[in-house]
LOKOL-915155 format. One record per residue (C-alpha): residue number from 1; residue in one letter; x, y, z. Coordinates in nm, 3 decimals, padded with zeros to 5 digits. Each point is the difference from the previous one (the first is absolute). Example, Ala and Ser with C-alpha at 12.3 -4.5 7.8 and 13.67 -1.06 7.14 Angstrom:
BEGIN
nr;rest;X;Y;Z
1;a;01.230;-00.450;00.780 .
2;s;00.137;00.344;-00.066 .
This chain:
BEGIN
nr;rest;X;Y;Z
1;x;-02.253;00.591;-02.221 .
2;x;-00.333;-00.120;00.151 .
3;x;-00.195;00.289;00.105 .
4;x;-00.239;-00.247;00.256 .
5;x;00.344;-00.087;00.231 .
6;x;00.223;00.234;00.162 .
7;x;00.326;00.081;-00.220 .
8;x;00.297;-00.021;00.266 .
9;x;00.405;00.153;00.003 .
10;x;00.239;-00.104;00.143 .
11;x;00.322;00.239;00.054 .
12;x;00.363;-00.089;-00.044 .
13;x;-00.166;-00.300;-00.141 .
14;x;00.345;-00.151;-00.098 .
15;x;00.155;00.017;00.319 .
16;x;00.027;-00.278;00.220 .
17;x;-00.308;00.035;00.164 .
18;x;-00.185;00.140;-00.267 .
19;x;00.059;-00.285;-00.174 .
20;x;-00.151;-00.224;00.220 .
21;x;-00.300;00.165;00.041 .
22;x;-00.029;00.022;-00.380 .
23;x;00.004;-00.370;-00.014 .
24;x;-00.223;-00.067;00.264 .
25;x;-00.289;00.250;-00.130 .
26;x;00.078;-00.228;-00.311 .
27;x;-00.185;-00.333;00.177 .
28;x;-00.317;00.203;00.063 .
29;x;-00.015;00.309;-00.234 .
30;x;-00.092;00.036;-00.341 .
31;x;00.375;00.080;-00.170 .
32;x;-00.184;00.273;-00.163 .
33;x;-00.095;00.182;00.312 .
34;x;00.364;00.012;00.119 .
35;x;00.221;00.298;-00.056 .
36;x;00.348;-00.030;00.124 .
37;x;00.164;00.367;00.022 .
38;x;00.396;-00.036;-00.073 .
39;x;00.270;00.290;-00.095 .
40;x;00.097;-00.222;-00.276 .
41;x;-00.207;-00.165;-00.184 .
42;x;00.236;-00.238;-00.139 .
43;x;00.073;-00.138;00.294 .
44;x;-00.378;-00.143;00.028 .
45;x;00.012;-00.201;-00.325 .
46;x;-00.134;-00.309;00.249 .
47;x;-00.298;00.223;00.084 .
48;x;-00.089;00.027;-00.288 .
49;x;00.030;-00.336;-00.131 .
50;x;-00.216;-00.103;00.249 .
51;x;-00.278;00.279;-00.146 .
52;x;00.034;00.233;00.246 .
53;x;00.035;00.386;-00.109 .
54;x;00.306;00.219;00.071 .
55;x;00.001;00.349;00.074 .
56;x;00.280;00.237;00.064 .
57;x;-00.005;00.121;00.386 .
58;x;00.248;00.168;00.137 .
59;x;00.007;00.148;00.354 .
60;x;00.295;00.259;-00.096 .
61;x;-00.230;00.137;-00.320 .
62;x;-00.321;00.102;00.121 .
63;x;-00.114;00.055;-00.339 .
64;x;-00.006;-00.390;-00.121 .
65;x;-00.242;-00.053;00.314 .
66;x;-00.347;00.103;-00.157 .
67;x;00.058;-00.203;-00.314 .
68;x;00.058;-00.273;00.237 .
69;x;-00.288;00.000;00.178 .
70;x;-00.249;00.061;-00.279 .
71;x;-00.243;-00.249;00.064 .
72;x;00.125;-00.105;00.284 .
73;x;-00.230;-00.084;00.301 .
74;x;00.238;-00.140;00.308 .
75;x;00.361;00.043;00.012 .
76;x;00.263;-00.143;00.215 .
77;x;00.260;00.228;00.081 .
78;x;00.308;-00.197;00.098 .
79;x;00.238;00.264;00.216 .
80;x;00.286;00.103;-00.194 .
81;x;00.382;-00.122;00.067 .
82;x;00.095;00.356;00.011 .
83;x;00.022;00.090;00.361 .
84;x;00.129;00.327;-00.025 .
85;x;-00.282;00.107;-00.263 .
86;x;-00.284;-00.242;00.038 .
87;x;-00.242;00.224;00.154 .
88;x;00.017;00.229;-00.247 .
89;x;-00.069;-00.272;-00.252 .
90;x;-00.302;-00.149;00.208 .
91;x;-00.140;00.368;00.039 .
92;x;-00.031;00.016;-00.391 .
93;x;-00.137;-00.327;-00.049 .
94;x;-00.254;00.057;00.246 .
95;x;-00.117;00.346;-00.162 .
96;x;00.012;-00.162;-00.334 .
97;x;-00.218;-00.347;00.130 .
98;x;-00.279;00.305;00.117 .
99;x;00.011;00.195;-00.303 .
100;x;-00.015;-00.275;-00.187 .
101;x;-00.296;-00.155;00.158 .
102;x;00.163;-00.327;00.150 .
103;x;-00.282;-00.161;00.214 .
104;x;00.245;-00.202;00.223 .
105;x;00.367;00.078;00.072 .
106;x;00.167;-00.305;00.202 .
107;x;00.315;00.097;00.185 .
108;x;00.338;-00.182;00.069 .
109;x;00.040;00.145;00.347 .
110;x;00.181;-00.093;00.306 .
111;x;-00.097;-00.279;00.264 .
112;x;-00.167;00.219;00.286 .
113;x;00.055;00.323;-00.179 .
114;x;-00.232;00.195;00.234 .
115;x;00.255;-00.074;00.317 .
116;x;00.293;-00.146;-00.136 .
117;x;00.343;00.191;00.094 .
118;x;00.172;-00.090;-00.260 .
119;x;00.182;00.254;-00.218 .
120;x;-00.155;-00.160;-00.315 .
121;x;-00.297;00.059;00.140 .
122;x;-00.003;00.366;-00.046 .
123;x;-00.078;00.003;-00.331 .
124;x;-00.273;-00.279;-00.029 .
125;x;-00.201;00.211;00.263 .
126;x;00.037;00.330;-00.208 .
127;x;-00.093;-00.202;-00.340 .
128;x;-00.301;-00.140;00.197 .
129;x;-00.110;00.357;00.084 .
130;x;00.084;00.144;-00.329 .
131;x;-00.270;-00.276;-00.113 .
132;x;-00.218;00.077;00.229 .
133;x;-00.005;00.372;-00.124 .
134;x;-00.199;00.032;-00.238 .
135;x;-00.259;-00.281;00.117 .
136;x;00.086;-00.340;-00.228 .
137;x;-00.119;-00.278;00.182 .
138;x;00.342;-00.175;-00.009 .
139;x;00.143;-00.330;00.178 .
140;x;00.304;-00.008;00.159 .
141;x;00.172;-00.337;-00.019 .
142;x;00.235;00.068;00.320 .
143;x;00.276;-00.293;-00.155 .
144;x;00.219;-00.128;00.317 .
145;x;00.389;-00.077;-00.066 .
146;x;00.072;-00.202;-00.358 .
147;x;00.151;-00.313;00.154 .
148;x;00.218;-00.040;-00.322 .
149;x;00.176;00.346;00.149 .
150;x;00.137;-00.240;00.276 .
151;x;-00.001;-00.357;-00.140 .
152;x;00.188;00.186;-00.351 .
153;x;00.365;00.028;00.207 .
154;x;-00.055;-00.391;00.043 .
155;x;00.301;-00.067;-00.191 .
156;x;00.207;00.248;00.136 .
157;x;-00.057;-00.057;00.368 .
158;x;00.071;-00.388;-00.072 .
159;x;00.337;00.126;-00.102 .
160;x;00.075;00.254;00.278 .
161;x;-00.199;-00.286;00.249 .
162;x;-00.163;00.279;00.179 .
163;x;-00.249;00.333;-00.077 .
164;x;00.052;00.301;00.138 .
165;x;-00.295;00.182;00.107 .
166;x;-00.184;00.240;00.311 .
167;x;-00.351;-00.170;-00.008 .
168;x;00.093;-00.176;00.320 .
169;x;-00.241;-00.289;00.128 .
170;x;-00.279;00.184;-00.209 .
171;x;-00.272;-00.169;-00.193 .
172;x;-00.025;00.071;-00.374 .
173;x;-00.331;-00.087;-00.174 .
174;x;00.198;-00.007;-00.328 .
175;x;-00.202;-00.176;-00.299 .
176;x;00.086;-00.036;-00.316 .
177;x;-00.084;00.245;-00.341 .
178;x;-00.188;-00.272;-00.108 .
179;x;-00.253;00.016;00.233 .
180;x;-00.006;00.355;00.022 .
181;x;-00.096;00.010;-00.360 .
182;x;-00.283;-00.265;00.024 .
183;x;-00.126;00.258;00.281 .
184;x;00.020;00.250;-00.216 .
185;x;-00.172;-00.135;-00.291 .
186;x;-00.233;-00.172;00.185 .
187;x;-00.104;00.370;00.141 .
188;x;-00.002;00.156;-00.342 .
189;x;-00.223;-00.237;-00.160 .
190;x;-00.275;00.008;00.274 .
191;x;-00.265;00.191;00.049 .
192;x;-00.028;00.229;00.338 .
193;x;00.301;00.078;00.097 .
194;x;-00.019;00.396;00.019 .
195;x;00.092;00.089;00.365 .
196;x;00.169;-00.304;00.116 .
197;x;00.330;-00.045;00.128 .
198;x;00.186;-00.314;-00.024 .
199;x;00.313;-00.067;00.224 .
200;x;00.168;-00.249;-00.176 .
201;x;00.279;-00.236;00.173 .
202;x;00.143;-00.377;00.023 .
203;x;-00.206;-00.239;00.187 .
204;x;00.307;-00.114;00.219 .
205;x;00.253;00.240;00.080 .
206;x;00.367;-00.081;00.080 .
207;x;00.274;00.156;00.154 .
208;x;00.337;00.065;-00.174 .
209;x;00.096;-00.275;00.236 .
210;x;-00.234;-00.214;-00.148 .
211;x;00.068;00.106;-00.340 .
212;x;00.387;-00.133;00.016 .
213;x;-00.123;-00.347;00.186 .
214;x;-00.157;-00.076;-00.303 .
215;x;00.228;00.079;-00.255 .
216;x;00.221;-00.214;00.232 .
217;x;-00.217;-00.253;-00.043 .
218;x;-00.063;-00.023;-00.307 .
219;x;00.366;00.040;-00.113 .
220;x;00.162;-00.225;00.246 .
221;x;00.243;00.379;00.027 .
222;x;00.031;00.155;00.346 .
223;x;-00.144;00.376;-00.015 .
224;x;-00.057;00.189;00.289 .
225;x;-00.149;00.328;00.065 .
226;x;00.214;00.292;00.170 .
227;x;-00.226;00.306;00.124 .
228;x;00.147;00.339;-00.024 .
229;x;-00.092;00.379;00.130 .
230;x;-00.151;00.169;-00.251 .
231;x;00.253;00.243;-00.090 .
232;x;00.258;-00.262;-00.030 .
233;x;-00.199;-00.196;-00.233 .
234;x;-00.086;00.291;-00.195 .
235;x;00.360;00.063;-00.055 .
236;x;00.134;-00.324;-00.086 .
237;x;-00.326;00.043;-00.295 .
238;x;00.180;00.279;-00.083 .
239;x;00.328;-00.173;-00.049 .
240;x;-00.127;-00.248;-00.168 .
241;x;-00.119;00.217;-00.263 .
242;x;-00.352;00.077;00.060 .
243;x;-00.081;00.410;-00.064 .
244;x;-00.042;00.193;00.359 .
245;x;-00.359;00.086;-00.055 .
246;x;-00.051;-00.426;-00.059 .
247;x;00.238;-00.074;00.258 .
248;x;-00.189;00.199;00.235 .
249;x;-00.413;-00.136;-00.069 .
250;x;00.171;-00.371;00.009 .
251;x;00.122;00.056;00.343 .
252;x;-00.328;00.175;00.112 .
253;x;-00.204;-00.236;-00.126 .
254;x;00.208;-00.285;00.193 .
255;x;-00.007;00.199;00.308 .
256;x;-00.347;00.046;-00.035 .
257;x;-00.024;-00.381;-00.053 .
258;x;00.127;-00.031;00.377 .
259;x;-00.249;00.232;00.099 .
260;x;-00.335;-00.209;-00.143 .
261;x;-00.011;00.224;-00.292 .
262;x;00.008;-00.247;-00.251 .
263;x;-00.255;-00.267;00.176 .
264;x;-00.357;-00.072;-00.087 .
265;x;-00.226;-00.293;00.078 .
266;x;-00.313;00.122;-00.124 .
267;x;-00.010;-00.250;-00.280 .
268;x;-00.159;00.230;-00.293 .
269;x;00.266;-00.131;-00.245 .
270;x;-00.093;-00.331;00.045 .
271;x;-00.368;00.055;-00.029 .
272;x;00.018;00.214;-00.347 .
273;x;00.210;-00.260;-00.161 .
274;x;-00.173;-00.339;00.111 .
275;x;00.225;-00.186;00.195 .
276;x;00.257;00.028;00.187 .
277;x;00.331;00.210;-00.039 .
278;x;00.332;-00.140;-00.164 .
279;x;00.194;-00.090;00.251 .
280;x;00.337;00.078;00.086 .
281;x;00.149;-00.369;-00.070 .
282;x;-00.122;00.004;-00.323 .
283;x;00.144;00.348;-00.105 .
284;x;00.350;-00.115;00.121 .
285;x;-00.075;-00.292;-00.195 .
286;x;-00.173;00.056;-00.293 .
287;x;00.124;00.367;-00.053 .
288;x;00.386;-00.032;00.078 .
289;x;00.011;-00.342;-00.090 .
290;x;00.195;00.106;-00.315 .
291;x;00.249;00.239;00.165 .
292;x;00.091;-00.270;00.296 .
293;x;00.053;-00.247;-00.324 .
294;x;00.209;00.207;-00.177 .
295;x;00.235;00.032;00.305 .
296;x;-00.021;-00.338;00.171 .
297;x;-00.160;-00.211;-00.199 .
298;x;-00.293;-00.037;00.205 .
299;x;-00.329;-00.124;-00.154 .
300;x;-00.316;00.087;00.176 .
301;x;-00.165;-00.290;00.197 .
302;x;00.324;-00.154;00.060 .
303;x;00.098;00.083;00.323 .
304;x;-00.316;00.034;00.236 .
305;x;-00.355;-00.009;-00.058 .
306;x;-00.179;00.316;-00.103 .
307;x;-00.358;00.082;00.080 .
C-alpha cells in the first residue's frame, strides 16, 4: 500500500451496500489503498480482482478486528443487520478502530439520529456515543430510508394492486443505496471531515401515495395505497411472516414516517455526490424494471415517459 495516501476499510464490504461503496472508492482511489473487511473472504473474489486487499472482520469475533485494521487510517463502519446484537458489535469495533490507531471512523447512522423517535434509532445514538468515548474524531453519515426498502415490494404490490402501510400522507426522503454510497466514498476519500455530520436524504420526497401513482404509471396496473393503525399493520407483518422484533421497527418506522420522521430537505446528499439525487421514476424504472418484466411483460420506457 502507498504510505503518502490514506489506506481506507470498508466493513461488511460484500453486502449490498458495502459493495457499492467499494466500487465507487474504486473511480477515485488507488485499488491498493482499499481494504474491504468481509467474514468470508471467498465471497470477495471481485475485490480482489479488482486489486483491492481483503481482510477478515468480523463484528461477532473481536479478535479478527486488530489484524483488520493494521494499517488502517479511516474506516467506515456500516451498522450491522443484527438488531438484537448490533450494539454490542459497534461497541467492539469502535474500541478496536482506537486501539488500533484509526485516524477517521465514518459511521452508517440514522437520518436525524440526535432527535429522531424512531426505535431504530436507539442504537445509532448509543454507537455514536460509544464513538465518541474515547475521543476519535469520527463522521456520522446519518443515511435516511433506502428507497429500494419500498420500491423492492414493486412486484408484489402490482399483484395485490394495493400496499399496506401506516406512514399516512407523510413525506419520505427515500434515496437510493447508490447514492448513499457515492456520499460515503466521496466523504472517505476527502480530506477534513473529522467533526462533521452529514444528514443524508432524497432530494424530492414522496408520499406512499405518491409512490403507488407511479408504479401505476409506469405499469399501466392500478395500485393504490391503504393506510393502517400501527398495530394493525404491525400484525398483518407478522402474518405475513416477518419476525416480531422486524415486524415491530417496520411499523415504527412507517408511523414515524407520518410523523416527519423520515423527511429532510437540507440537500447534503446532493451536494457530496455532485448532482442531483436518483429519482424515484427512475428507481421504479430502472431498478424493478426486471421484476415488472418478468410478471407482465413490461419493458421500461414503454408505457410513460420517465425522467
Amino acid at each position: 500500500m502507498r504510505s503518502d495516501l490514506p489506506v481506507i476499510l470498508v466493513t461488511g464490504a460484500t453486502g449490498q451496500l458495502g459493495t457499492l461503496v467499494i466500487e465507487k472508492l474504486l473511480k477515485t482511489v488507488p485499488a491498493g489503498c482499499i481494504v474491504a473487511g468481509v467474514r468470508d473472504t471467498a465471497a470477495a473474489t471481485a475485490h480482489a480482482a479488482r486489486g483491492a486487499h481483503v481482510r477478515v472482520f468480523d463484528h461477532d469475533r473481536p479478535e479478527t478486528l486488530d489484524a483488520a485494521f493494521a494499517g488502517v487510517d479511516r474506516v467506515l463502519l456500516i451498522s450491522s443487520n443484527a438488531v438484537d446484537r448490533r450494539l454490542r458489535q459497534h461497541v467492539s469495533v469502535t474500541v478496536a478502530a482506537a486501539r488500533t490507531g484509526v485516524s477517521l471512523p465514518a459511521y452508517t447512522s440514522i437520518l436525524h439520529a440526535d432527535t429522531s423517535p424512531l426505535l431504530l434509532a436507539e442504537e445509532h445514538r448509543a454507537t455514536e456515543a460509544a464513538l465518541r468515548d474515547p475521543g476519535l474524531p469520527f463522521v456520522p453519515l446519518r443515511n435516511g430510508r433506502y428507497i429500494e426498502n419500498i420500491t423492492g415490494f414493486a412486484a408484489q404490490d402490482l399483484e395485490r394492486g394495493v400496499r399496506f402501510g401506516c406512514a399516512g400522507a407523510g413525506r419520505v426522503s427515500a434515496a437510493t443505496r447508490a447514492d448513499h454510497a457515492e456520499a460515503a466514498a466521496a466523504v472517505l476519500s476527502a480530506a477534513n471531515q473529522a467533526g462533521r455530520i452529514y444528514d443524508l436524504a432524497d432530494d424530492s420526497a414522496f408520499t406512499m401515495a405518491d409512490y403507488v401513482a407511479e408504479l401505476s404509471r409506469q405499469s399501466g396496473r392500478p395500485v393504490s395505497y391503504r393506510d393502517m393503525p400501527q398495530a394493525e399493520f404491525r400484525q398483518a407483518l407478522i402474518r405475513a411472516g416477518r419476525p416480531e422484533a422486524l415486524a415491530t421497527a417496520i411499523a415504527d418506522a412507517d408511523a414515524g414516517a407520518s410523523r416527519g420522521a423520515l423527511f429532510d430537505e437540507g440537500g447534503q446528499l446532493r451536494a457530496l455526490i455532485g448532482r442531483p439525487t436518483t429519482t424515484l421514476a427512475r428507481v421504479v424504472a430502472d431498478q424493478i424494471g426486471g421484476a415488472l418484466r418478468e410478471h407482465y411483460g413490461w419493458t421500461p420506457g414503454a408505457r410513460g415517459v420517465v425522467p
